[in-house]
ZAMARGU-4260 file (C-alpha; in steps of 0.2 Angstrom, whole numbers, plus 5000, padded with zeros to 4 digits):
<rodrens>
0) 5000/5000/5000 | 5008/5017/4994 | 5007/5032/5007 | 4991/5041/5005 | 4996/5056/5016
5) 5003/5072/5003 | 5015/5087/5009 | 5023/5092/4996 | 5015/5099/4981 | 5024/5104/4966
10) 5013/5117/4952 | 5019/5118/4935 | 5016/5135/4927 | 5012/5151/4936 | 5001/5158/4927
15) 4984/5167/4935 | 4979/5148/4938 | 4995/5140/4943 | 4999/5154/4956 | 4981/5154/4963
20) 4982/5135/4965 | 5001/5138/4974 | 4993/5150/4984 | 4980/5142/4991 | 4991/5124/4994
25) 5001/5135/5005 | 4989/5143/5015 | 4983/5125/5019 | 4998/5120/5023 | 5008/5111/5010
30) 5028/5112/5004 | 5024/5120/4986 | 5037/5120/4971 | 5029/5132/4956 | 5038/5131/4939
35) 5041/5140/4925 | 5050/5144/4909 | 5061/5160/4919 | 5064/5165/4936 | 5058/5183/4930
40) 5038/5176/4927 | 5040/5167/4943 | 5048/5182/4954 | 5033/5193/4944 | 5019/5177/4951
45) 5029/5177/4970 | 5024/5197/4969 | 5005/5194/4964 | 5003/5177/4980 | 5011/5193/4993
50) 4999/5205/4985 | 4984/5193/4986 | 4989/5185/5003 | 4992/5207/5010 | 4972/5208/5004
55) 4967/5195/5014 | 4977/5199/5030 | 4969/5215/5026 | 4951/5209/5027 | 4956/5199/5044
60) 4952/5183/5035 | 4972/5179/5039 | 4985/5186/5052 | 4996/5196/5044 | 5011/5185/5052
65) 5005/5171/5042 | 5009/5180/5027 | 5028/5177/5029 | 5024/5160/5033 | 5014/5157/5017
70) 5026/5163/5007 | 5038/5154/5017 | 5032/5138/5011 | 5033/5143/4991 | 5048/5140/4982
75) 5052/5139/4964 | 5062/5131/4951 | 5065/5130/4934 | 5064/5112/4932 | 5050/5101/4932
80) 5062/5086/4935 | 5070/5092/4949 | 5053/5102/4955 | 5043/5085/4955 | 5059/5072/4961
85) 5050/5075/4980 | 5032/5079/4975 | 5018/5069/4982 | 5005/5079/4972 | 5009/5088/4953
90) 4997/5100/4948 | 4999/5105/4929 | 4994/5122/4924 | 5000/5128/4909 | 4991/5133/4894
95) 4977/5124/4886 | 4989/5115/4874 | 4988/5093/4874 | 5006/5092/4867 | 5012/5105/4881
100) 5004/5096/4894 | 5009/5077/4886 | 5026/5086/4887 | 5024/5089/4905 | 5018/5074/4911
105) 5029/5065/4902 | 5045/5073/4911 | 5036/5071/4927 | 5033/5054/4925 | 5050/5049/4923
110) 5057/5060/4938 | 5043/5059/4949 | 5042/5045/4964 | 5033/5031/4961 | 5018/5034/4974
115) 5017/5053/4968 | 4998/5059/4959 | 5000/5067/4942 | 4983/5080/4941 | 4982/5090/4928
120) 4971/5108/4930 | 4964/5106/4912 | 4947/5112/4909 | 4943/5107/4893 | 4956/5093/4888
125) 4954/5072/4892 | 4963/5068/4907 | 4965/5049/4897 | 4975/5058/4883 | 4985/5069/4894
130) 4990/5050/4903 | 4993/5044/4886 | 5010/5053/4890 | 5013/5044/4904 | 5018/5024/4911
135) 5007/5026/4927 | 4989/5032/4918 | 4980/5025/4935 | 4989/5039/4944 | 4984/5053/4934
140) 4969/5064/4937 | 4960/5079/4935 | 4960/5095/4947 | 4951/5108/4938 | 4952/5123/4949
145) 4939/5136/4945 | 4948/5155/4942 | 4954/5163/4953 | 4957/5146/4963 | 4960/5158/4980
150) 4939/5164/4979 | 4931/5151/4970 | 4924/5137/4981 | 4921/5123/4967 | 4933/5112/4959
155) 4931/5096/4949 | 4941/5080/4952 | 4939/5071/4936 | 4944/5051/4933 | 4951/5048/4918
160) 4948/5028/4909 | 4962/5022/4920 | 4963/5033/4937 | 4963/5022/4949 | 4948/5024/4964
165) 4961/5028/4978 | 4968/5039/4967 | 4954/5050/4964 | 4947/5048/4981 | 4966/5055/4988
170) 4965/5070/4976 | 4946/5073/4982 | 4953/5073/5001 | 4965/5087/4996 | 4954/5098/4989
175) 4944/5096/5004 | 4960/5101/5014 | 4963/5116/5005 | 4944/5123/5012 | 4938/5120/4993
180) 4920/5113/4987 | 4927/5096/4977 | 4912/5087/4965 | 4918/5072/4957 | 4918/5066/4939
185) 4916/5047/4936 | 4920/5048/4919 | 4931/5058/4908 | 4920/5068/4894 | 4924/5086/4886
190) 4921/5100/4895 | 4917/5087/4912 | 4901/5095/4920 | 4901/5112/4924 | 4908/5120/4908
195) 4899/5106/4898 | 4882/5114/4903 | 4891/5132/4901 | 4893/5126/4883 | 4876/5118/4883
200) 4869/5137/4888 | 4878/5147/4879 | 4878/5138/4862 | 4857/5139/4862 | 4859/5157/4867
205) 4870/5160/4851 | 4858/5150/4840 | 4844/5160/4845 | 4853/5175/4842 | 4860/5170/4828
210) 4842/5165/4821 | 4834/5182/4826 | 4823/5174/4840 | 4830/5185/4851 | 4845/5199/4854
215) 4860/5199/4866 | 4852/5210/4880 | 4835/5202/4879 | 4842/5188/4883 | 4856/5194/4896
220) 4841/5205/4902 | 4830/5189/4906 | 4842/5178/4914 | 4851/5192/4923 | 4836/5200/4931
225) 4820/5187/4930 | 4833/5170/4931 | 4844/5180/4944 | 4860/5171/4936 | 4875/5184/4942
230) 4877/5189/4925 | 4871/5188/4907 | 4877/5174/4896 | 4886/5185/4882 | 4892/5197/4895
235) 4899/5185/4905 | 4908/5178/4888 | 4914/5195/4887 | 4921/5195/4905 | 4929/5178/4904
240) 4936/5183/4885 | 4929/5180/4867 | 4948/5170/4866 | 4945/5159/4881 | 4925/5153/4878
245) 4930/5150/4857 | 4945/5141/4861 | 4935/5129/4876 | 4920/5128/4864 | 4931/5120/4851
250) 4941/5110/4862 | 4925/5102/4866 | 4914/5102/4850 | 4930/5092/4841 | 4928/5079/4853
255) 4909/5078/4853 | 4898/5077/4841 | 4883/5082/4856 | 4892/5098/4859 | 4894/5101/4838
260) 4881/5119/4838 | 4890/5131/4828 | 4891/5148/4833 | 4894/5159/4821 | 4894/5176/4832
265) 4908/5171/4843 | 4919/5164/4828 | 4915/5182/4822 | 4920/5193/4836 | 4935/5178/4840
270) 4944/5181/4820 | 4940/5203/4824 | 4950/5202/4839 | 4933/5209/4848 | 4937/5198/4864
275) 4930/5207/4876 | 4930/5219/4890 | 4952/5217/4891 | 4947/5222/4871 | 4936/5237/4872
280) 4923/5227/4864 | 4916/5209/4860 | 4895/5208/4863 | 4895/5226/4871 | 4905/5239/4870
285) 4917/5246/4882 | 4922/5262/4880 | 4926/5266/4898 | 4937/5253/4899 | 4940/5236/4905
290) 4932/5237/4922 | 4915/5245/4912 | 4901/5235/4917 | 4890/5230/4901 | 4872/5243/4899
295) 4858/5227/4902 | 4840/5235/4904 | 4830/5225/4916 | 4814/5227/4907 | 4824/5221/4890
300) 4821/5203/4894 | 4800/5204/4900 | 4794/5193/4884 | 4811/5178/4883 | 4804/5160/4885
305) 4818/5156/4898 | 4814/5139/4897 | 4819/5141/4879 | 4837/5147/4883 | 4839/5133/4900
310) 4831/5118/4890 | 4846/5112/4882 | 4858/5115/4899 | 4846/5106/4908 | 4846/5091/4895
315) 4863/5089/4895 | 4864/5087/4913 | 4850/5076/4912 | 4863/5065/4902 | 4878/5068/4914
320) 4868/5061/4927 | 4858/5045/4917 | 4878/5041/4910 | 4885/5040/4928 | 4896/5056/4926
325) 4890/5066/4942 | 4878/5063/4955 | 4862/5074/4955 | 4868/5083/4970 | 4886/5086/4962
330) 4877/5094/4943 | 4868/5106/4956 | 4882/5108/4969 | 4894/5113/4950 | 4884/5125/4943
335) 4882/5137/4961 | 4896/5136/4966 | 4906/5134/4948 | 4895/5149/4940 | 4886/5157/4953
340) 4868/5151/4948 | 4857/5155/4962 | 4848/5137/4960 | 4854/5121/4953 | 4850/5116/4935
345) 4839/5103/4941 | 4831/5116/4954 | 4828/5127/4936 | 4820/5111/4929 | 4808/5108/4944
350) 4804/5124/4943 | 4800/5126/4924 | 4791/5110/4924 | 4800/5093/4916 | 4786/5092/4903
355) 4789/5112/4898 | 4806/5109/4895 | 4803/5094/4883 | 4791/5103/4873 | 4806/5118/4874
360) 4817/5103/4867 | 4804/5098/4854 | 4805/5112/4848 | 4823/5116/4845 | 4825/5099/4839
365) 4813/5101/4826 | 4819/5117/4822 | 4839/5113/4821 | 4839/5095/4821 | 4857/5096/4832
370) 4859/5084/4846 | 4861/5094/4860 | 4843/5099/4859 | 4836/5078/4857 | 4825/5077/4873
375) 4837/5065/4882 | 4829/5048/4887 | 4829/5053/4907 | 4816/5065/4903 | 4806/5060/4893
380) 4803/5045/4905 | 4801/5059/4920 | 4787/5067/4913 | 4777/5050/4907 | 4779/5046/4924
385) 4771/5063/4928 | 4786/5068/4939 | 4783/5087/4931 | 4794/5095/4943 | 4786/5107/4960
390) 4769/5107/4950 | 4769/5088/4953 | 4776/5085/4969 | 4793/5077/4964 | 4803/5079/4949
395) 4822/5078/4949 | 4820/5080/4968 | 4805/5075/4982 | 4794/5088/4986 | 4784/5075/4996
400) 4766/5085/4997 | 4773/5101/4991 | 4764/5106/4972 | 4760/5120/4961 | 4740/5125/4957
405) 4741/5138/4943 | 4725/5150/4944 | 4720/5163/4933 | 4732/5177/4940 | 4739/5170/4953
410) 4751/5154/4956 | 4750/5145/4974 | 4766/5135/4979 | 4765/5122/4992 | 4782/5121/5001
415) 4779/5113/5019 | 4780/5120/5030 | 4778/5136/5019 | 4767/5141/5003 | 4770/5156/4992
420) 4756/5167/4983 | 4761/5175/4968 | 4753/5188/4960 | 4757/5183/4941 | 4752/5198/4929
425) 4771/5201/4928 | 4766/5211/4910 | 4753/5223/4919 | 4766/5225/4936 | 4754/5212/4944
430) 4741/5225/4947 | 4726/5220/4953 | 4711/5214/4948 | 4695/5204/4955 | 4699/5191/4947
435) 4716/5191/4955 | 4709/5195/4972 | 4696/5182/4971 | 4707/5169/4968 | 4721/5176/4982
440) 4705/5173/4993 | 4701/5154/4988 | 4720/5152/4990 | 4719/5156/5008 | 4703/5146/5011
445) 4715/5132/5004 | 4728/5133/5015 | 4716/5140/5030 | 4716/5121/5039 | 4730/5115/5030
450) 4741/5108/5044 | 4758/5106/5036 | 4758/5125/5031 | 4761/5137/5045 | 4767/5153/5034
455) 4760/5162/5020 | 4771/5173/5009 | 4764/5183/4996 | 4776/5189/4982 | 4775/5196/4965
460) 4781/5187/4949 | 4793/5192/4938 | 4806/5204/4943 | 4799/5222/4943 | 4783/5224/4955
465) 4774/5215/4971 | 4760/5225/4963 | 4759/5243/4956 | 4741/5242/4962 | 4724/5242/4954
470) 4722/5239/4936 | 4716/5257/4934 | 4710/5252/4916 | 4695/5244/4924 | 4689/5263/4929
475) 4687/5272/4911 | 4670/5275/4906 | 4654/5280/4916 | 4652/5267/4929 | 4639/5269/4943
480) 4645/5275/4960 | 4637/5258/4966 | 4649/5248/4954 | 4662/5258/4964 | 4654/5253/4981
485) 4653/5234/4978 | 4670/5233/4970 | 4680/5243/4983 | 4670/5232/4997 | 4675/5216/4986
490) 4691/5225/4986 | 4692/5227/5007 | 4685/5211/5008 | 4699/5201/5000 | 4714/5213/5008
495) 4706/5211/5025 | 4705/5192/5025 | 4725/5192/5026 | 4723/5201/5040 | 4712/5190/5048
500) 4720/5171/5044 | 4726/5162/5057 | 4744/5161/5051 | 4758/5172/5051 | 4758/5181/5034
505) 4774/5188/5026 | 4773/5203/5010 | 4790/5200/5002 | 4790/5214/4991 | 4804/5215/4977
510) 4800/5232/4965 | 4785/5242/4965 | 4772/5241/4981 | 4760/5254/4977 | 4741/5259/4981
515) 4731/5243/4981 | 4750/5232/4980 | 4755/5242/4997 | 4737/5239/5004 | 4741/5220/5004
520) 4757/5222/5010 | 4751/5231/5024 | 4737/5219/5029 | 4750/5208/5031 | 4762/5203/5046
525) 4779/5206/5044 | 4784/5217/5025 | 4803/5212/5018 | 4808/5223/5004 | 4827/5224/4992
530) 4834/5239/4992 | 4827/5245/4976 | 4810/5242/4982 | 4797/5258/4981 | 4781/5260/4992
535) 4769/5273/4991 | 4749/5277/4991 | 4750/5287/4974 | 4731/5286/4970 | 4727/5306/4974
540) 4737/5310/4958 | 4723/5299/4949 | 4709/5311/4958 | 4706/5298/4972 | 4711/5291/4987
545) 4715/5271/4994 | 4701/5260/4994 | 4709/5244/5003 | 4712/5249/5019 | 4726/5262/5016
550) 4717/5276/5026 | 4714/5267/5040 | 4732/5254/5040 | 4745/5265/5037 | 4741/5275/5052
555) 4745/5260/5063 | 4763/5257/5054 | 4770/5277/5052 | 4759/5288/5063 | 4744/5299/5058
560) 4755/5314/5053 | 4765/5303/5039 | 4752/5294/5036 | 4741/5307/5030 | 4759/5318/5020
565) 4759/5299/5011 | 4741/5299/5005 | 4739/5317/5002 | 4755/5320/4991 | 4754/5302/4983
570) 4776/5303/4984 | 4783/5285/4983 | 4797/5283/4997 | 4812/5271/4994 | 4813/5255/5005
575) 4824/5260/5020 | 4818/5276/5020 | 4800/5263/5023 | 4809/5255/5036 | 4815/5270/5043
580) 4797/5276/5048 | 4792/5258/5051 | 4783/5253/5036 | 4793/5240/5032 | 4804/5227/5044
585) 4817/5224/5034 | 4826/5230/5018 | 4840/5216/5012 | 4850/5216/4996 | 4844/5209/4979
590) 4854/5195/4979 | 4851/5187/4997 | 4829/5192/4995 | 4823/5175/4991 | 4836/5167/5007
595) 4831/5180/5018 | 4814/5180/5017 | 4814/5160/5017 | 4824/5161/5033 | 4812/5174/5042
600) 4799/5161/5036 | 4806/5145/5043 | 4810/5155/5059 | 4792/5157/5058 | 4786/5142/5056
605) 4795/5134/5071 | 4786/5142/5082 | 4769/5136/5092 | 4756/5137/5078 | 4742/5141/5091
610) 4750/5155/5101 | 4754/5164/5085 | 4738/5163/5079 | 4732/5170/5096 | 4746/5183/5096
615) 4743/5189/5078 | 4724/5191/5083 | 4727/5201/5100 | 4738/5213/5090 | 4728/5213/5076
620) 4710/5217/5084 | 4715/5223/5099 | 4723/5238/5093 | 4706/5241/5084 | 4696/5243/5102
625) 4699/5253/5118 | 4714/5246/5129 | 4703/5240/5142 | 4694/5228/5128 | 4710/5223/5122
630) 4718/5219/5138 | 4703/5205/5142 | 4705/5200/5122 | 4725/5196/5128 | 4720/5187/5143
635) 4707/5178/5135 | 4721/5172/5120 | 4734/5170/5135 | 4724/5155/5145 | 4719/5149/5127
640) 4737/5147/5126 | 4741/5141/5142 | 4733/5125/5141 | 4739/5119/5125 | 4751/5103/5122
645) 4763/5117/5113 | 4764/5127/5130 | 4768/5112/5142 | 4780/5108/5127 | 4790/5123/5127
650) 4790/5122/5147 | 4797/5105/5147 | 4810/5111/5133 | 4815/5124/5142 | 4819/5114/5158
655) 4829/5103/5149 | 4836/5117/5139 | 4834/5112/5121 | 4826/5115/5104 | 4805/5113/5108
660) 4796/5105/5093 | 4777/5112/5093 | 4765/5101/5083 | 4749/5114/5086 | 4741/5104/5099
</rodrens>
């Protein structure tokens, strides 16, 4: 049995991605040799590890004595034979080239000891044809760092036809040890996982660009702002280098035939020299410089079918995972922490709907007849199976009772122990209209005795508006002042029954909540808003005042002074200035909305079922009524309380000081 245990790591070019990767083998603690062709590249990447590791003795994320001692552990050579004569780990890093890295592993094979791992950091190349090179193919594997290898979590440890088991599990313990997110690849196929379903993604965007379907910032717009992806397909291209996606794209398509979708544009801008921002210009242009961020309207991307532009990413890791290659969890665990995608891919399939994505598939298939878009067998069985996704309850993961019910204008979301309203007229700011509230009120009589739901949040779709309020369309013309009376009551009617269910309700407002949309937030409990949200009761610039309550709840929340300044003047306030007068209870960024408001929820729904339906009622309708009333309304709600299972639960937990579990008995 050869040692297992590794010390000393020797890196083979010091490029951005070999220093990064000696970097980070230092800081965890590992002997580290980087090589390359002069001492002066090598001096030049020793000054860019100091700078880096000086950043992050500067954040406090190191001491600023363990700088020295990093750099203490780095040496450097010229000489791949003598760097890897002592090496228990090599880890290639030079350019993209096979013949360059057969040349490396080659040398190393004949100077490195016999128990020493050969990785290469290749992103695009087979790790078999790179051990073609060598006389020990069972000890050769892949460690693709993701760039730079000091802030990105992710990294794939890829098997090629002949890596041995302990081999790959040894190279998957390092990367553990080095504090980094490893995902293992069973099989060696182009591109692996991660950039094989970057590939998938961005050679359908190019097609449908190509074709006219859609534009660059329609599409960029869409999966930016509605998909919540950090950034847009072509502009990340652009950030990453027109060079460095055309050069991985071919790398992979001339090895398979699945990944053969020609994409003219990026050929185009590749032979121009547009290459990007470090160009001036590749999809957009950069005329401020190389730090200009690309100009992507949000409302560019309203009408793009994103399950069109997903479809083909989610097929392809439907076949990595029906081949073996990764595990379902892996594909997912790649993409976030490998791209940045808020949800997995298979997350993006549940959510679309198995059987929309085949008909998405369908249709490219039909339209391009190229394999990447062929429905892969996995789903087509899903979906006649009926395993849709969320709508069905389980899809590529369990949602046990959970599932979808699409009305009219709203779509409910079962997600024990939480559901979601959304209000879905995305295209009209989800303003509001009977039919909506009518069916916002049959979905609380839904969920009214559902036990396995304890909190309600009530959001907007799409990415612009909660709700902008009434549909104001519905007043043209010379209706009856009754007609006005009966639809504001229906109106006050549905608004006030959020007030009055028994469960905690939670306004997660992203975007406009105005007049009616601000009505509904206020009737319920607790109001989370992004930074860029806007509030306001704008309906005396239309010659009329709130209908829903607004008179009479947003007194409770600001005071009667505000209050009447935000009716009377109709100004819309930012969100913290809302939270600063107490309209709102918290403000969070963009990016960390959907967590945060899931997190306040779950905190939620921990608690005893029963006393928060009493507590939410005492404040509620006790505020409403002189104190004294209230007072006996508490005390009436407190003995209630008291003699519940959930009370003597939360006694007895407390005694033995641990978590309490309330059942709502």
């Amino acid at each position: 049995m050869m040692s297992t245990q590794i010390k000393r790591v020797a890196v083979i070019g010091s490029g951005m991605m070999g220093h990064g990767i000696a970097e980070v083998s230092a800081l965890a603690g590992y002997e580290v040799v980087m090589v390359d062709i002069s001492q002066d590249i090598l001096n030049k990447a020793l000054e860019r590890i100091k700078w880096s590791l000086d950043k992050l003795a500067e954040r406090g994320t190191i001491s600023k004595e363990k700088v020295g001692e990093v750099m203490g552990r780095i040496k450097t050579s010229l000489s791949v034979a003598e760097a890897v004569k002592n090496a228990d780990l090599m880890i290639e890093a030079v350019t993209e080239d096979i013949d360059r890295k057969k040349q490396v592993f080659s040398e190393a094979d004949a100077n490195a000891p016999p128990h020493a791992i050969l990785a290469t950091n290749t992103s695009s190349l087979p790790i078999t044809e790179i051990a073609s090179a060598t006389k020990r193919p069972e000890r050769v594997v892949g460690i693709h760092f993701f760039n730079p290898p000091v802030l990105m979590p992710l990294v794939e440890i890829i098997k090629g036809a002949q890596t041995s088991d302990e081999v790959a599990k040894r190279a998957y313990d390092f990367v553990k040890s080095l504090g980094k997110e490893p995902i293992m690849v069973n099989k060696d196929v182009p591109g692996f996982v991660v950039n094989r379903i970057l590939v998938a993604l961005n050679s359908a965007a190019c097609l449908l660009v190509a074709n006219n379907i859609y534009s660059v910032v329609e599409i960029d717009s869409a999966v930016k702002y509605r998909a919540g992806l950090p950034m847009g397909i072509f502009e990340l291209q652009d950030f990453t280098g027109i060079d460095v996606g055309y050069l991985v794209g071919f790398a992979v398509a001339v090895r398979d035939p699945m990944l053969r979708v020609p994409c003219p544009l990026i050929e185009e801008l590749y032979k121009k020299g547009w290459l990007g921002q470090k160009s001036g210009r590749g999809f957009y242009e950069y005329k401020g410089g190389p730090y200009e961020r690309a100009n992507i309207p949000r409302e560019a991307g309203e009408k793009v079918d994103l399950v069109l532009i997903f479809a083909p990413a989610i097929n392809m890791a439907a076949w990595l995972l029906r081949e073996g290659i990764a595990s379902r969890e892996d594909i997912d665990k790649g993409v976030k922490m490998g791209l940045g995608w808020p949800k997995g891919v298979f997350e993006y399939a549940d959510e679309f709907g198995i059987d929309k994505v085949v008909e998405a598939l369908n249709q490219l298939y039909s339209k391009y007849n190229y394999d990447l878009f062929k429905p892969d067998p996995l789903l087509t069985q899903m979906v006649q199976e009926g395993k849709l996704g969320q709508k069905s309850g389980k899809g590529f993961y369990d949602y046990g009772a959970t599932g979808v019910t699409e009305f009219k204008e709203i779509i409910l979301k079962r997600e024990p122990p939480l559901a979601w309203i959304i209000l879905n007229r995305p295209h009209r700011l989800n303003t509001l209209t009977l039919t909506m509230l009518d069916e916002v009120s049959k979905a609380l009589d839904m969920l009214w005795d559902d036990k396995e739901i304890r909190v309600v949040i009530i959001r907007g779709a799409g990415d612009r508006a909660f709700s902008a309020g009434a549909d104001v369309t519905s007043f043209q013309g010379p209706l009856h002042t009754y007609y006005f009376f009966i639809y504001n009551r229906k109106f006050q009617e549905a608004v006030s029954k959020i007030e009055r269910f028994p469960k905690p309700v939670i306004a997660a407002i992203d975007g406009y909540a105005l007049g009616g949309g601000l009505e509904i937030a206020m009737a319920c409990d607790f109001r989370i808003a992004t930074e860029r949200s806007e509030l306001g009761q704008p309906e005396i610039n239309l010659g009329i005042i709130p209908g829903a309550g607004g008179t009479q709840r947003l007194i409770r929340y600001v005071g009667l002074g505000r209050a009447k300044e935000l009716i009377m003047l109709g100004d819309r306030i930012k969100a913290d200035e809302a939270y600063r007068i107490g309209l709102v209870n918290r403000v969070v960024p963009k990016e960390k909305f959907e967590d945060e408001v899931r997190s306040f929820a779950l905190r939620l729904a921990q608690g005893p079922p029963i006393a928060l339906t009493y507590a939410k009622y005492a404040v509620n309708f006790g505020t409403q009524v002189p104190v004294d009333i209230g007072l006996m309304l508490e005390a009436a709600f407190f003995s209630m309380a008291v003699n519940t299972k959930d009370a003597q639960e939360g006694v007895m937990a407390f005694a033995m000081r641990r978590r309490p579990e309330f059942k709502g008995e």
